[in-house]
C-alpha positions as CSV (number, residue, x, y, z in Angstrom):
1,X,-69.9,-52.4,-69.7
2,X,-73.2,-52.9,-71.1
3,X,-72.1,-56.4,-72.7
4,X,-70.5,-57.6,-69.0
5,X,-73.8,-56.6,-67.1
6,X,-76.1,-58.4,-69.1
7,X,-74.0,-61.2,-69.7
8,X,-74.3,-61.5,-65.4
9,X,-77.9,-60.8,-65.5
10,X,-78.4,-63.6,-67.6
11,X,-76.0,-66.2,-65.6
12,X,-78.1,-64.5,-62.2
13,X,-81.3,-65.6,-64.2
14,X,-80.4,-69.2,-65.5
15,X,-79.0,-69.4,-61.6
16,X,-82.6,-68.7,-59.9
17,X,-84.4,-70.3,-62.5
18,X,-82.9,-73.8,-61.5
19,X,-82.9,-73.2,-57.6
20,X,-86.9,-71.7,-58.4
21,X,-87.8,-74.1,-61.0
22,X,-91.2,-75.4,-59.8
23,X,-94.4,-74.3,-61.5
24,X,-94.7,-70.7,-61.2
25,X,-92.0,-70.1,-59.2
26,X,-90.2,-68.1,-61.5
27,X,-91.9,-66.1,-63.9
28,X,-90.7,-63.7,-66.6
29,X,-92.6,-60.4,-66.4
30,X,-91.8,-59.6,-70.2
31,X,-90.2,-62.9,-71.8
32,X,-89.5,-60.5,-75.1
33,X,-87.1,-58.5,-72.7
34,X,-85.1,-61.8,-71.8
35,X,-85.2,-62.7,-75.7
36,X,-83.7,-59.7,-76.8
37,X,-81.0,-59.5,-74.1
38,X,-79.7,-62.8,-75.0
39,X,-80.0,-61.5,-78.6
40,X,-77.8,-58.6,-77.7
41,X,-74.9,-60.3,-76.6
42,X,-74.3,-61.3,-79.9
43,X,-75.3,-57.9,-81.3
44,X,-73.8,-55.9,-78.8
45,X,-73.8,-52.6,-81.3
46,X,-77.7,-52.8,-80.8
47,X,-78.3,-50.7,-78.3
48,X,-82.4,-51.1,-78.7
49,X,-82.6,-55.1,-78.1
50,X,-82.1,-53.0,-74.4
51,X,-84.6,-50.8,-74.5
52,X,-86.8,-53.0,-71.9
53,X,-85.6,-54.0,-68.8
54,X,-84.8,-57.4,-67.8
55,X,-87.7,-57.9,-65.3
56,X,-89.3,-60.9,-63.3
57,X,-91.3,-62.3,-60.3
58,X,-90.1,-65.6,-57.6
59,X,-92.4,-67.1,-55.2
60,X,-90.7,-68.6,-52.1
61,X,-91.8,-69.5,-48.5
62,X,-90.3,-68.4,-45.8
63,X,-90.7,-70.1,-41.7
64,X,-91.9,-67.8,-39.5
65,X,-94.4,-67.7,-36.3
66,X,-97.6,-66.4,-36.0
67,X,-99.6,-64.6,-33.3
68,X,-99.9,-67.5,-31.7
69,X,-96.7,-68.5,-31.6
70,X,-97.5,-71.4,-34.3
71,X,-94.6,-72.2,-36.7
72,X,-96.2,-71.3,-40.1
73,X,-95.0,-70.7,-43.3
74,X,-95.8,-67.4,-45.4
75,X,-96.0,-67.2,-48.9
76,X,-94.2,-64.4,-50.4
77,X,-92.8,-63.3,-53.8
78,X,-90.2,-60.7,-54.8
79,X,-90.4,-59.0,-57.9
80,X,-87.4,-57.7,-59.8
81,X,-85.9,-55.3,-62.4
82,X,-82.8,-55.0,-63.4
83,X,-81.6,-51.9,-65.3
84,X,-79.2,-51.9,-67.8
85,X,-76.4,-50.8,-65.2
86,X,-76.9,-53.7,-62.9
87,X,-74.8,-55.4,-61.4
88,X,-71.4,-53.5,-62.1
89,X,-73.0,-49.6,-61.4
90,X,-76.2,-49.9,-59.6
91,X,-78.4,-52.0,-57.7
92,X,-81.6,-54.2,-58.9
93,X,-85.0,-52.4,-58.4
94,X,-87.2,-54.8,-56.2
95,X,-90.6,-54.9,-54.8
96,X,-91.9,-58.1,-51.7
97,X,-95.3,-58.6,-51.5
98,X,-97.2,-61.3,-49.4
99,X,-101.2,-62.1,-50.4
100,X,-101.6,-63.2,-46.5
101,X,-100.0,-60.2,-44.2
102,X,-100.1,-56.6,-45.4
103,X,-96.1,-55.8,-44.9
104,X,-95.2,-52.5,-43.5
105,X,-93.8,-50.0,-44.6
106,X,-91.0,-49.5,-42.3
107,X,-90.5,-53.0,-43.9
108,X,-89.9,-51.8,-47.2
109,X,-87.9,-48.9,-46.2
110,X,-85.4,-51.0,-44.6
111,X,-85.0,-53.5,-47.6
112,X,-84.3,-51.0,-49.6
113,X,-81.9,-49.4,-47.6
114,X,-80.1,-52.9,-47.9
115,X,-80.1,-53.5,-51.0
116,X,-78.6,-49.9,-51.5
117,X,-76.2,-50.3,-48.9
118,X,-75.2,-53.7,-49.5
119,X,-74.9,-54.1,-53.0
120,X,-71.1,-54.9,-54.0
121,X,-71.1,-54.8,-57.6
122,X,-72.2,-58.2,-58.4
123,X,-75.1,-60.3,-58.2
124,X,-77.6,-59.6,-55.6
125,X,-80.9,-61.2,-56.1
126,X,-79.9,-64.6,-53.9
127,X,-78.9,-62.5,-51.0
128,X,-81.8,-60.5,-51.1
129,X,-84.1,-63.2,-50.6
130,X,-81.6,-64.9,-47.9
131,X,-82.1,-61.0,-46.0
132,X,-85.8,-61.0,-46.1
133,X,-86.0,-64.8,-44.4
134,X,-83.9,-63.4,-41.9
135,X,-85.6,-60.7,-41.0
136,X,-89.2,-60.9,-42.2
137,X,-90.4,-62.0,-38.8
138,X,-89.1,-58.8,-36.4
139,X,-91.4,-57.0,-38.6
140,X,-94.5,-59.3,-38.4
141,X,-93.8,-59.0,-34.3
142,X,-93.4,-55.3,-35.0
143,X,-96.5,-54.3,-36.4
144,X,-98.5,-57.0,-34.2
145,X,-96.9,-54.9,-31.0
146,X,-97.6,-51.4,-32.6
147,X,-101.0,-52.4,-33.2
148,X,-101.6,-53.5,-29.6
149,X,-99.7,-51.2,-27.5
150,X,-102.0,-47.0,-27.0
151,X,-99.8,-44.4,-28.5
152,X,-98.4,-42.2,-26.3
153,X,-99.5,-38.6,-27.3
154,X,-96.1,-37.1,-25.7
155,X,-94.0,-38.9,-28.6
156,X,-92.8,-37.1,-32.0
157,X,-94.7,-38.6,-34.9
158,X,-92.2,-39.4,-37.8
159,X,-92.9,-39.0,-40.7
160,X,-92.5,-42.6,-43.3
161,X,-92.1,-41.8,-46.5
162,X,-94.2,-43.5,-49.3
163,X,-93.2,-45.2,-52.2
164,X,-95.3,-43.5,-55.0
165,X,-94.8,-45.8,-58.8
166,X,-96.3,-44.8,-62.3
167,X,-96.4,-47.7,-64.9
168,X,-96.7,-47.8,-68.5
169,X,-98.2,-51.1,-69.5
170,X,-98.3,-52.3,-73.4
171,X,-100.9,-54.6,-74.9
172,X,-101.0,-56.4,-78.4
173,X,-104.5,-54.7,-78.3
174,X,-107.5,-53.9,-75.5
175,X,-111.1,-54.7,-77.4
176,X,-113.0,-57.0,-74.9
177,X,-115.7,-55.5,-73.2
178,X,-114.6,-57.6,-70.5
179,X,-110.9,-56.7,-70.3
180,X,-112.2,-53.3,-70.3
181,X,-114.3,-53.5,-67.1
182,X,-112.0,-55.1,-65.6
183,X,-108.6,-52.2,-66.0
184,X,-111.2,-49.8,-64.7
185,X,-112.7,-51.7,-61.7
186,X,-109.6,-52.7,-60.6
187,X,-107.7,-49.1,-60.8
188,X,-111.1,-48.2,-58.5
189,X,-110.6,-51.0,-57.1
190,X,-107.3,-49.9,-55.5
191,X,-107.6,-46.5,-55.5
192,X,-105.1,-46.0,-58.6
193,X,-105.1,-43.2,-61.2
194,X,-104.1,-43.1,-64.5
195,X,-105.7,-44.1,-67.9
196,X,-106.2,-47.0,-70.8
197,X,-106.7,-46.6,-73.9
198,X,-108.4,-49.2,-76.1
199,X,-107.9,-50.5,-79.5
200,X,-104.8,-51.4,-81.3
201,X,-102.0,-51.4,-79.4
202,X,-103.6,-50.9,-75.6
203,X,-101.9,-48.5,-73.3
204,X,-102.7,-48.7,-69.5
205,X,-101.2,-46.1,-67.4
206,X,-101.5,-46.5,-63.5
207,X,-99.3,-44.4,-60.6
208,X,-100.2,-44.4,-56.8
209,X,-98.7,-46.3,-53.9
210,X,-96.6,-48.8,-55.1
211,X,-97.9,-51.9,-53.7
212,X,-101.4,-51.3,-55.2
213,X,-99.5,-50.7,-58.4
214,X,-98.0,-53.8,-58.2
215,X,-101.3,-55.4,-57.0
216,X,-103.1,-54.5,-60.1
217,X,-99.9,-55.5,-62.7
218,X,-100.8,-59.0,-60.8
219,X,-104.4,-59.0,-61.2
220,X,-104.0,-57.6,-64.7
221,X,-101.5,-60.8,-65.5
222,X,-104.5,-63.5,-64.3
223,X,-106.4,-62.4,-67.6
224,X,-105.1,-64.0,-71.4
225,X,-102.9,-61.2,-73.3
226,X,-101.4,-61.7,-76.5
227,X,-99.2,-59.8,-75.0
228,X,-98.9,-58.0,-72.2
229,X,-95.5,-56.0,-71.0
230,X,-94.4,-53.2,-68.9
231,X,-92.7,-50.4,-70.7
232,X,-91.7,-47.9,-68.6
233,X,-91.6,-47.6,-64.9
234,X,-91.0,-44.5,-62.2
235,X,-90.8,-44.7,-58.9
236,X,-90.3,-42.0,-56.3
237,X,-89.6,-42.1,-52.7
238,X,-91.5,-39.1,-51.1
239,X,-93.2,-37.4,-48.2
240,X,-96.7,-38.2,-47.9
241,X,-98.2,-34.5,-48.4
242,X,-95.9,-34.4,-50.9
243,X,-97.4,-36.6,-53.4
244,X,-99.4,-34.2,-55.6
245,X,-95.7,-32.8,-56.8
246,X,-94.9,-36.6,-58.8
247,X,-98.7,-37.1,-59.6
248,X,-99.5,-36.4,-63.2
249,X,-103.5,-37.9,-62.7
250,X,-106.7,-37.3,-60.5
251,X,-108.6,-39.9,-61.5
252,X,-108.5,-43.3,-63.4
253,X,-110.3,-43.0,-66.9
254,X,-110.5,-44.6,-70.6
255,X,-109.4,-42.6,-73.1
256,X,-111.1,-42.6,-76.7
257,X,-108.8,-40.4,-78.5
258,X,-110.8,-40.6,-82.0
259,X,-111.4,-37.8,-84.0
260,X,-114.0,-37.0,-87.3
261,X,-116.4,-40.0,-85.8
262,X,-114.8,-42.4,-86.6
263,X,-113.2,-45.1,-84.6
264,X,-109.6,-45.0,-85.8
265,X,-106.9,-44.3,-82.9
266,X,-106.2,-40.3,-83.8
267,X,-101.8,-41.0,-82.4
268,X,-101.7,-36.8,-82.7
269,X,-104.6,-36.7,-80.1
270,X,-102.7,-39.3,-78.0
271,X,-99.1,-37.1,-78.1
272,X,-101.1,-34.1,-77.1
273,X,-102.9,-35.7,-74.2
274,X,-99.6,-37.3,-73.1
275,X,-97.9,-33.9,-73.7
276,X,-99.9,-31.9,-71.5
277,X,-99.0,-34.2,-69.0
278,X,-95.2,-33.9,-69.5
279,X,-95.2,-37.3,-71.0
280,X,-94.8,-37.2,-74.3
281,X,-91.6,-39.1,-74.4
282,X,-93.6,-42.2,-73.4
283,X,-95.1,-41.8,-76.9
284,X,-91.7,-43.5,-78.3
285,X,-91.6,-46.3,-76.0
286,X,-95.1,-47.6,-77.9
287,X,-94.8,-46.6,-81.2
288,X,-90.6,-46.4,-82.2
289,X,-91.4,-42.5,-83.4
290,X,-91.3,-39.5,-81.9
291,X,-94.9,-37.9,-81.6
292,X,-97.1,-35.2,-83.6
293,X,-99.3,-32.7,-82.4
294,X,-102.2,-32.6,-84.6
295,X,-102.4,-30.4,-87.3
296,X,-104.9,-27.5,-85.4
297,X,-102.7,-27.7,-82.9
């Protein structure tokens, strides 16, 4: 099954990229990820070439009237995952940001709700997109009228749940001074926590509310990388008073882990640090090995 959902994924892609072929339209969020699943359909026995997730972004317009009841047209992009299991098992992990309205949440909650409820075992990404121009424009009227309108005291308050995300970012290597500013200005920035590590490879680790998450992946992607990918992502769907149970940070920090004085990456250091944290397994996903606690340890 493996073999049948990447070969779709791969049609879906080649489908969007023609229909969003201008200039930055469509972008690859790890091109390596693409390369190896078209490697794996002629390797199919090679379960590794899928051990990153086919993942990418699409900028579109879509028409829609303004406070002022002026036709304008609003910028958005969708970003996309697709796991493994896509499209024959599950649906595609996606994310819709706009850089000119802050969307609510009650916005996201209800795309995802249909893109759970409507997915039909085939590709999805097309309709998606059709959905939000549809309906993007009850929710801009929606939060203009619940911003203008007193609340009335009498009524229940409901509870929306927030969409908490921890990434595991890889980079060919972090040395710049101003690379480094940067990752930790930005995680302050947007109220993120998490850590990097500098050197050779880079590790950036970020988790908080998912649309800052996926504010700082952009910002982070306006600055030349060698390379630059996401590894590993979580996301939870959660009660606000609630989030210190997923949480695994309390603040947003560079990590030297260096031992004896001297500036060589100490990987033991790095497993225990990401042990204590109940993610050690993340140590595989940058270095192909299973971690090892150092030797006082």
């Amino acid at each position: 099954m493996d073999k049948e959902n990447i070969e779709k994924q791969l049609f879906e892609v080649e489908i969007l990229q023609s229909i969003y072929s201008n200039l930055n339209e469509f972008v690859f969020e790890d091109e390596d990820a693409f390369f190896e699943a078209q490697a794996f359909l002629s390797q199919p026995e090679d379960k590794s070439l899928l051990a990153r997730k086919l993942g990418f972004s699409i900028k579109f317009t879509v028409d829609c009237v303004d406070n002022s009841k002026n036709n304008i047209q609003l910028p958005l992009e969708i970003v996309c995952r697709l796991p493994t299991s896509y499209p024959l098992s599950s649906p595609p992990d996606v994310f819709v940001r706009s850089f000119s309205f802050n969307l609510s949440r009650s916005f996201s909650e209800e795309l995802s709700n249909y893109v759970k409820l409507s997915h039909e075992n085939d590709s999805a990404i097309l309709n998606i997109i059709e959905w939000i121009k549809e309906n993007i424009n009850r929710f801009l009227h929606d939060t203009r009228n619940k911003n203008s309108s007193p609340t009335n005291e009498n009524s229940p308050i409901k509870s929306e749940k927030q969409i908490f995300e921890r990434v595991f970012i890889y980079s060919h290597h972090i040395y710049s001074s101003n690379k480094r500013r940067h990752i930790l200005q930005w995680a302050k920035d947007l109220k993120l926590n998490g850590f990097s590590m500098p050197g050779k490879p880079g590790i950036i680790c970020v988790e908080g509310e998912r649309s800052s998450v996926q504010d700082y992946w952009v910002r982070l992607r306006t600055i030349p990388w060698q390379k630059l990918q996401i590894r590993e992502s979580q996301v939870f769907e959660i009660e606000p008073d609630l989030v210190n149970t997923v949480k695994k940070f309390d603040n947003f920090e560079e990590k030297l882990f260096t031992s004896n004085n001297t500036d060589s990456i100490d990987l033991g250091l790095l497993f225990a640090f990401l042990k204590d944290k109940n993610l050690d397994y993340v140590f595989n996903l940058y270095f192909g090995v299973d971690g090892k606690l150092p030797a006082n340890n």
